[in-house]
C-alpha positions as CSV (number, residue, x, y, z in Angstrom):
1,X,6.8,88.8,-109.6
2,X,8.2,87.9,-112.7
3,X,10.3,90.5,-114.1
4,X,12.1,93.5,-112.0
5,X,13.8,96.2,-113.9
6,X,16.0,99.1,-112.3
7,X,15.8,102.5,-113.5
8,X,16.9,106.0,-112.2
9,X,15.3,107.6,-109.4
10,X,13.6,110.6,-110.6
11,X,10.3,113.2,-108.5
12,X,7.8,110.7,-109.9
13,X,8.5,107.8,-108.2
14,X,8.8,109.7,-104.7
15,X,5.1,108.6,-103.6
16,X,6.1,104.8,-103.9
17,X,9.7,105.4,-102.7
18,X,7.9,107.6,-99.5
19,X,5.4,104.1,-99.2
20,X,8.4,102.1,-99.3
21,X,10.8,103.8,-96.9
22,X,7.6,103.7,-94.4
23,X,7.6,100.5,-94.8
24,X,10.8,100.0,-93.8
25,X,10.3,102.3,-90.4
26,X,7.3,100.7,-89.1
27,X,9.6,97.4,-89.6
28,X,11.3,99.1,-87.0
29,X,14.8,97.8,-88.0
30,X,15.7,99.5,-91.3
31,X,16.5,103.5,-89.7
32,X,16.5,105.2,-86.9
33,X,14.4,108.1,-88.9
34,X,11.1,108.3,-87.5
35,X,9.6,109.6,-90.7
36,X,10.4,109.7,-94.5
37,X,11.7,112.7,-95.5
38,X,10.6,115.2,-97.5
39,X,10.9,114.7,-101.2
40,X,13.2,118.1,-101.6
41,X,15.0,116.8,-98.0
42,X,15.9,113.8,-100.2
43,X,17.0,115.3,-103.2
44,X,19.1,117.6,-101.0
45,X,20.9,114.8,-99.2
46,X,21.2,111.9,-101.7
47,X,24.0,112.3,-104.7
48,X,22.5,112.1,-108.3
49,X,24.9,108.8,-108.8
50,X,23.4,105.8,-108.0
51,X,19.7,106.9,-107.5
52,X,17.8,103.8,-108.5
53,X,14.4,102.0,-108.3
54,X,13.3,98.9,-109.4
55,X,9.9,98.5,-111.0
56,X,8.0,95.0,-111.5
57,X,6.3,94.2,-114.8
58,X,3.8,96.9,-114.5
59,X,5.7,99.5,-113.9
60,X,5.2,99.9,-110.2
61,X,8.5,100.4,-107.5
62,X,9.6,97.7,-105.6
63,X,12.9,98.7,-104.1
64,X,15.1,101.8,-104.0
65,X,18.7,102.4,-103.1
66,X,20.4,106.2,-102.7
67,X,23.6,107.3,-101.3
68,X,24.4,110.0,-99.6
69,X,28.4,111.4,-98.9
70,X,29.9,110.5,-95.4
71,X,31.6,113.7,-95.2
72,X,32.6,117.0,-97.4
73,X,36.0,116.6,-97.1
74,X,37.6,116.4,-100.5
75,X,39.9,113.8,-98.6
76,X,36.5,111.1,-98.6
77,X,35.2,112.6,-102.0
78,X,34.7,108.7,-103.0
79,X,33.5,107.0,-99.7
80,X,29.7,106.5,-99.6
81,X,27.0,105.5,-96.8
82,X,23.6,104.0,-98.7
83,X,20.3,102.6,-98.1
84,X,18.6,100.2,-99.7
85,X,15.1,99.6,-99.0
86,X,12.6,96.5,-100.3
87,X,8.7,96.7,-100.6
88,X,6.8,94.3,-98.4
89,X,5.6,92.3,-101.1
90,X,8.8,92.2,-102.9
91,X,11.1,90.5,-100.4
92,X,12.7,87.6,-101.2
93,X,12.2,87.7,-104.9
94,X,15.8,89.3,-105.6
95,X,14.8,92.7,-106.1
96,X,17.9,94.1,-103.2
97,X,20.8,91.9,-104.9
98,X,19.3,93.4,-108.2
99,X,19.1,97.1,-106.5
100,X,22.5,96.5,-104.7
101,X,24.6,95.2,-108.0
102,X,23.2,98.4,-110.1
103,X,23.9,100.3,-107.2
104,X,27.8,99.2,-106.7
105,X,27.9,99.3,-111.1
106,X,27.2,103.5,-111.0
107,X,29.2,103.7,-107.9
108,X,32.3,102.0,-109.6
109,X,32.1,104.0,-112.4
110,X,31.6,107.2,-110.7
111,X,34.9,106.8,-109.1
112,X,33.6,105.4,-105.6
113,X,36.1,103.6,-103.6
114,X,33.9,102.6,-100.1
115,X,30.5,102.1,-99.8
116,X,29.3,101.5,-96.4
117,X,26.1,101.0,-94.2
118,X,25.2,100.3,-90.7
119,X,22.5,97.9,-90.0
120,X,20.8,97.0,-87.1
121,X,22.0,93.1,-86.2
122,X,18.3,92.2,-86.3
123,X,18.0,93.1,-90.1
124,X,19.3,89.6,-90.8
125,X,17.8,89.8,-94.7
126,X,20.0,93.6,-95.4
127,X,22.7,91.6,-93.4
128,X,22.5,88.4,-95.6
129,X,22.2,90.6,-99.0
130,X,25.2,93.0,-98.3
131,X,27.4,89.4,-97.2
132,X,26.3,88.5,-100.5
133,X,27.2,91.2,-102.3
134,X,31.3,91.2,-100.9
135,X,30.5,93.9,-98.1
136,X,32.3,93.0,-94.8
137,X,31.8,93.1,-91.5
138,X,33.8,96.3,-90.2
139,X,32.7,96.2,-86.5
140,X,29.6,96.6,-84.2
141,X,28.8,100.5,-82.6
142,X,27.3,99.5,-79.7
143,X,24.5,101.5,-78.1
144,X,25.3,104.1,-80.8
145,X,21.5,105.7,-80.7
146,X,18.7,105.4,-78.6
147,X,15.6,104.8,-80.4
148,X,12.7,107.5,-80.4
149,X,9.7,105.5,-82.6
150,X,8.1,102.0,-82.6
151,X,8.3,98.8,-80.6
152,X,12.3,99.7,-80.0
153,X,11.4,103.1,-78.4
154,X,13.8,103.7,-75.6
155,X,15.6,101.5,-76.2
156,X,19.4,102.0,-77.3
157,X,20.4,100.6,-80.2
158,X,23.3,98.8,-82.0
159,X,24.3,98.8,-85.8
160,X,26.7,96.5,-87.7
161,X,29.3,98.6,-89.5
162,X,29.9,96.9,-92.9
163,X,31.8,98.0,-96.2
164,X,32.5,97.4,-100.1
165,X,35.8,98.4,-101.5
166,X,37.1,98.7,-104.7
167,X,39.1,96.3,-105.9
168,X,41.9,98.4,-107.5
């Protein structure tokens, strides 16, 4: 992969963004979701800002990161939760840090203060990215969800809380 370019997230690239975020459940540590959603359950949930793939030198999607708002509560009107999700054959090569920086970019200028995730402690690449990034380690929810899908099933689960912050 030579060249990665980020883009919005629009209805056309839902097939490879679908592909992608299956990807990331038969990893078995990216989600606790058992399936992708729907493409209008996704529209639904994620905010406009900050919808963004990245396509390789022919066009095709790599990577995509979304946000959707931890609460309705005018009070968190700027506090975040994403996901940012890496095709198979694209790891390593850059394409989350690229994802992630256009990601926090739209965020900032949408008036976004926190931006947080939780990620399994096993996802030691999302870990290693977001540390990269400036997110920090919050705290660990311990046994927060037991798992209903894949080589985890029945098994409860942690997640590392982390965060971004504006700098103000």
């Amino acid at each position: 992969m030579t060249e990665v370019a980020v883009r919005p997230l629009t209805v056309d690239h839902w097939p490879a963004v679908e592909a992608i975020f299956r990807e990331g459940i038969q990893a078995g540590n990216a989600t606790f979701e058992s399936e992708p959603p729907s493409w209008n359950a996704f529209d639904t949930g994620k905010l406009r800002m900050g919808r963004i793939v990245a396509v390789d030198e022919v066009g095709s999607v790599v990577g995509w990161i979304a946000a959707s708002p931890v609460s309705t509560r005018e009070v968190y009107r700027g506090v975040v939760e994403h996901s940012v999700y890496v095709a198979n054959r694209a790891q390593g090569r850059g394409v989350g840090s690229l994802l992630l920086e256009a990601f926090l970019r739209a965020a900032h200028e949408a008036g976004v203060w926190t931006v947080q995730a939780s990620i399994f402690p096993e996802n030691s690449a999302s870990l290693a990215l977001h540390d990269s990034a400036g997110f920090r380690r919050i705290g660990t929810r311990e046994r927060i969800a037991l798992m209903t899908y894949g080589p985890s099933r029945g098994r409860w689960r942690d997640t590392i809380l982390i965060e971004h912050r504006r700098a103000e």
